[in-house]
N, C-alpha and C positions, 0 to 999 in steps of 0.2 A: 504494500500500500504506500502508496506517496507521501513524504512526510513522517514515515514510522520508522524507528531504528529498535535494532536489536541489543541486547546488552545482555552482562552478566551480574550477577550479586553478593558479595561478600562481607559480612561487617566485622568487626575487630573482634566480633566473638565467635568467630567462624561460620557465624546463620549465612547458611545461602540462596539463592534462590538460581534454578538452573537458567531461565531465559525469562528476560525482562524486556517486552513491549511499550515502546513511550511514541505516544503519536505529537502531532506538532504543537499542541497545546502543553507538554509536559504532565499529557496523564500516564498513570504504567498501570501496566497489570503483568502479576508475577506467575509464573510458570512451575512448578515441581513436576519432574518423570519419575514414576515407579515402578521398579516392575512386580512389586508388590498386585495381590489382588483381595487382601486384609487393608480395609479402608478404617482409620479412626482419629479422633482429634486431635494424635501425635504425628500426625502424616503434615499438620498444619502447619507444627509452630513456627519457625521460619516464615512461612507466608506471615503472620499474624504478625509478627514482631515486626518485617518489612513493612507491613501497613502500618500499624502504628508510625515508626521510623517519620513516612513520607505524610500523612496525613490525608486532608484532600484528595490531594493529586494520585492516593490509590483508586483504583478502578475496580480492581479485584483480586483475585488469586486462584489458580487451579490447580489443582493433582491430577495429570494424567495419571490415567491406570488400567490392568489390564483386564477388570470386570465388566459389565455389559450394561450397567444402569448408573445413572448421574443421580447425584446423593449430595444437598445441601447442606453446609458445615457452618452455618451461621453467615454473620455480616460478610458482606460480601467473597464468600468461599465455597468452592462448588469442586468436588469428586468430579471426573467428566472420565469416560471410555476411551483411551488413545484412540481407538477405529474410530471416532467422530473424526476425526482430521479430514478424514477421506468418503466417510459416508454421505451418502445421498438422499434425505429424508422426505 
């Protein structure tokens, strides 16, 4: 998309986040891969700390994963199916 870079995340206490989306406005949303298919609110923390971190300017945060149904993890957090990437609905 025009206007959107990609990035990565690290903070001084090793939270990271695999792939960071900022479109031109300065909003992000954070990315986690796992090839986990045990989904739970420790799959988050990272994200959640990154939100806090940036404030506003979070958009959201996801856990790809390798089970078949997308699963709400509170403020703006959301479980999502790796095969969504490429699925057709």
């Amino acid at each position: 998309m025009p206007g959107t870079s990609l990035h990565h995340y690290r903070s001084a206490r090793q939270e990271s986040v695999d792939l960071v989306l900022e479109d031109a406005r300065g909003v992000l949303l954070g990315i986690k891969v796992k090839a986990s298919s045990r989904m739970g609110r420790r799959k988050f923390r990272n994200l959640r700390a990154f939100g806090e971190a940036l404030g506003d300017r979070f958009i959201g945060g996801v856990v790809l994963h390798s089970r078949s149904e997308s699963i709400s993890f509170g403020w703006r957090l959301r479980a999502v199916p790796v095969s969504a990437l490429w699925r057709q609905d």
